[in-house]
C-alpha positions in Angstrom: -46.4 -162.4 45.7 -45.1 -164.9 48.0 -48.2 -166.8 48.1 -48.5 -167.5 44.4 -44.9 -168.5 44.5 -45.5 -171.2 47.2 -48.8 -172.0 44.8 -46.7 -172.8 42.0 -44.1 -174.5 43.9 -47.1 -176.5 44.9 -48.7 -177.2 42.3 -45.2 -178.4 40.5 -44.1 -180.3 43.6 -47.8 -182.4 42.8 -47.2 -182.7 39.0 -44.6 -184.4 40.1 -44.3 -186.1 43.4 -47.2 -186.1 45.0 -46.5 -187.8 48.0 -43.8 -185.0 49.0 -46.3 -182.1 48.8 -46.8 -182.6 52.2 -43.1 -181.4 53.4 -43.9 -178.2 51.5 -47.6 -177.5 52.6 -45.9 -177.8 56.2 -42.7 -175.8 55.5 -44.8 -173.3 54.1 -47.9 -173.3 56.8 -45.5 -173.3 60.0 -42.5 -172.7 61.7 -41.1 -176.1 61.5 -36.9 -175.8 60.1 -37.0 -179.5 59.7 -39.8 -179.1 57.5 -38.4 -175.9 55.5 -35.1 -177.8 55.0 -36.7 -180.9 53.2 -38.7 -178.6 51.6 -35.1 -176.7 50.3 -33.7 -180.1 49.2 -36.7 -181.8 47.4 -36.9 -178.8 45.1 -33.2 -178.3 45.2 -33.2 -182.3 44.1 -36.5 -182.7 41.9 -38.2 -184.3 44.9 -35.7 -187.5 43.8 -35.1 -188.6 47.1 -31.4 -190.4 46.0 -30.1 -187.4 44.7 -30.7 -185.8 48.3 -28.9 -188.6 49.7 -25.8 -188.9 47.7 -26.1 -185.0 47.0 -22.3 -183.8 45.8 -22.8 -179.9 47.2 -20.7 -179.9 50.1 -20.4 -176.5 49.8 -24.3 -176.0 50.1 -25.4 -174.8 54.1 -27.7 -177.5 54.5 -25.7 -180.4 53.5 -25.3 -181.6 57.4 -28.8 -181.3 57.8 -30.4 -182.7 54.8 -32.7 -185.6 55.0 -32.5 -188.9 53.9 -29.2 -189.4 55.1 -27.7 -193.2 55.8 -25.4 -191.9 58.1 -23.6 -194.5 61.0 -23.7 -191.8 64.0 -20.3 -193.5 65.0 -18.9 -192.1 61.6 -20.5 -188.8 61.7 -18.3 -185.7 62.7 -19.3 -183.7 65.6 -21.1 -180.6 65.0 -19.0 -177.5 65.7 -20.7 -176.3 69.6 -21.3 -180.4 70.4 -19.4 -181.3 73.1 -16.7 -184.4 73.0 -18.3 -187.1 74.9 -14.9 -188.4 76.7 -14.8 -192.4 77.1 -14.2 -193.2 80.5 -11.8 -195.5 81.4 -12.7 -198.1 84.3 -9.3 -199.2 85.1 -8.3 -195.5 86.1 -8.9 -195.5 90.1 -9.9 -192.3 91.6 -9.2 -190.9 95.4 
């Protein structure tokens, strides 16, 4: 049952964007999260690689990690777990 579905996702994703089969053959043939996540999002987003970008569900679980981003890492929040990075400051002298 699974298999036809991931057929049929297949063959759709080809009707209509050929070149982005390829993130689902791999989601679907391995282990890869990068590759399952771009898969969620193309078919999530009609394989329109825009509406990923600018896509308004904030509330979805992969918004942080979708692909296509144009994000400025110095305007990115931290990841809940990252740790701070703390500037240090040369013109404190230490003992």
């Amino acid at each position: 049952m699974i298999v036809e579905a991931h057929d049929a996702t297949l063959r759709a994703v080809r009707g209509i964007a050929l070149d982005k089969a390829g993130h689902f053959e791999k989601a679907y043939g391995s282990n890869s999260l990068r590759a399952a996540i771009t898969a969620a999002c193309l078919k999530c987003r009609m394989c329109q690689v825009a509406m990923i970008r600018d896509c308004p569900d904030l509330q979805c679980p992969l918004h942080r990690t979708r692909p296509y981003q144009n994000v400025n890492p110095e305007d990115a929040e931290p990841l809940r777990g990252e740790a701070e990075v703390i500037e240090h400051d040369e013109t404190t002298t230490s003992l």
